[in-house]
C-alpha positions, 0 to 999 in steps of 0.5 A: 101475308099478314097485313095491319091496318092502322084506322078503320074510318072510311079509308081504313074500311076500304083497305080492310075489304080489299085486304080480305078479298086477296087470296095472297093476304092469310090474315088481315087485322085491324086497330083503331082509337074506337074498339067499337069502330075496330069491332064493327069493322072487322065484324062486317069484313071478317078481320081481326081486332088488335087494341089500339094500345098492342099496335107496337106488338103486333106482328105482322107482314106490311102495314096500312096507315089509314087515320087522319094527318094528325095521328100519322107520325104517332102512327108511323114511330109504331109500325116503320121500326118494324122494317115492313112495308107501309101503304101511308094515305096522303099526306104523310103530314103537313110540312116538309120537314115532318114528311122527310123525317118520316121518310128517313125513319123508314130508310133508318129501319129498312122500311119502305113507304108507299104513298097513297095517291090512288089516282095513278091507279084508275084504269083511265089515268093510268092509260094517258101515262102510256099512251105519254110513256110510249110516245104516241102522244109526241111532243107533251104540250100541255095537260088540263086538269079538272078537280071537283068535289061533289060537297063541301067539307065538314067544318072539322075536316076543314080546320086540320086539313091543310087547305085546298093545295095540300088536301085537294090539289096534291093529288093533281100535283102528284099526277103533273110528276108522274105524267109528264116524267118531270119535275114542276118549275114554277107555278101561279095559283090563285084561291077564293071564298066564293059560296062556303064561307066555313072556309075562309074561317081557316084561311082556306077556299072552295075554288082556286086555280093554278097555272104551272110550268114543268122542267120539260115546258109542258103547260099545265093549268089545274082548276078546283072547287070544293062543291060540284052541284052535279057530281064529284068531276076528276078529269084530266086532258093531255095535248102532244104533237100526235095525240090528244087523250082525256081521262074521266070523261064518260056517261058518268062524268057530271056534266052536261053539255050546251050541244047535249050529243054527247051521253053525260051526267048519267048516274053521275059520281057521288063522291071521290070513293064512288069516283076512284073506287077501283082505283083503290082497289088496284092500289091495294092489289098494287101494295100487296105485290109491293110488300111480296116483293113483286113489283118495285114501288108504285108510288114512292115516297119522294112523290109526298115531299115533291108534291107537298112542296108544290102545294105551299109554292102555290100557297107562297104565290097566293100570298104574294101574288107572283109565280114561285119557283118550286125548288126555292120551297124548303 
């Protein structure tokens, strides 16, 4: 199998290294706005280079989308007329209406979109959604998730990213579906500047919270900030009537307790790479059966537009100050 990867930044770079490493892919080649960046990539891997502008003519088996939000949709219009399938990092692009119109270009050419939510595929998270699919856990109660960046964004990351819901939360969003089998009804969040005022400059925050409520009535309350002094911190916790079970909670979580019994903050995470790095790996692992034709879709498209649509409830009530019902987003 022959699989291009479409950016060769920091998660293209990743996707190529992966790629490489399985012995089902034949080939792997790489296309990039910089050649220089393309060539160094595929230098350190041992990929091939395709010219930014031969992307429409390359052949090959699936491809990954791997550049900034902005370059998607250029992007998707080359390789979904293909009629392959594509692994698309998160988001596939701000809006609803853009996401959908992506989403029925695929369909049009017989295409398939994997979504890049590599959460799902940490071995720990991927645990709870079991011990929750099995019934161990009993009557869902309630899940708490904890979203810390390790630093502060770029100032230019910041003014295209679409702000802490849709860049951050949207892969908790994505999670509260995913665990819980049900979609989210309505949401409360709330959203501040408190530390890094970069983000204030594009109406966008460095903490924020959110209180949600699924269609099953399991309670969810997400909180996030953009900078963890200790360590990138991505934990979750799920109650039920028979169980309770945490994901991220490990000597290496960057934390520390008041008690200090328990072996924390211990090489702790530096970054969301470090955090979910076999993660992505898995992802990858998870694409390529995808494209063999192995495995149904891991992570659909559906799930870009239904967490997207969460994202901007918890946008409309922060600017109302009131909870919003999730399916009045349009």
């Amino acid at each position: 199998m022959k699989v291009l990867v479409v950016g060769a930044g920091r998660m293209g770079s990743i996707r190529v290294e992966d790629l490489v490493a399985d012995t089902r892919i034949t080939e792997v080649a790489i296309t990039n706005r910089s050649d220089e960046r393309a060539r160094a990539v595929a230098a350190q891997f041992g990929a091939t280079v395709v010219p930014w502008e031969s992307m429409t003519d390359t052949d090959a088996d699936a491809a990954v989308v791997a550049v900034g939000t902005d370059a998607h949709e250029r992007v998707l219009d080359a390789v979904l007329p293909r009629g392959i399938p594509v692994l698309c990092e998160k988001p596939i692009a701000l809006t609803l209406a853009a996401t959908q119109a992506a989403i029925d270009a695929a369909n049009t050419h017989g295409s398939s979109l994997q979504i890049g939510f590599q959460r799902r595929f940490d071995d720990a998270i991927r645990s709870v959604y079991d011990t929750i699919e099995s019934g161990r856990i009993g009557t869902m109660y309630s899940l708490t998730m904890t979203a810390h960046d390790y630093t502060p964004s770029a100032r230019e990351f910041i003014a295209g990213s679409g702000g802490i819901f849709r860049d951050m939360l949207v892969h908790d969003f994505d999670l509260v579906r995913w665990l819980t089998g049900s979609e989210v009804e309505t949401v409360f969040a709330t959203k501040g500047v408190l530390a890094h005022q970069d983000y204030a400059d594009f109406d966008d925050a460095d903490v924020c919270s959110v209180v949600a409520v699924t269609t099953g009535g399991v309670q969810v309350v997400i909180t996030g900030t953009r900078h963890g002094a200790l360590g990138q911190d991505v934990r979750l916790e799920a109650f039920g009537s028979n169980d309770s079970v945490s994901a991220g909670l490990n000597p290496r979580t960057p934390l520390r307790t008041a008690e200090g019994d328990l072996a924390l903050n211990t090489d702790p995470y530096r970054g969301f790479v470090d955090r979910f790095r076999e993660a992505f790996r898995n992802e990858t692992q998870s694409f390529v059966s995808f494209a063999a034709g192995e495995i149904a879709n891991p992570c659909p498209a559906d799930s870009a537009v239904e967490s997207l649509r969460i994202a901007i409830a918890c946008e409309q009530s922060v600017a109302t100050g009131s909870a919003v019902r999730v399916a009045d987003v349009t």
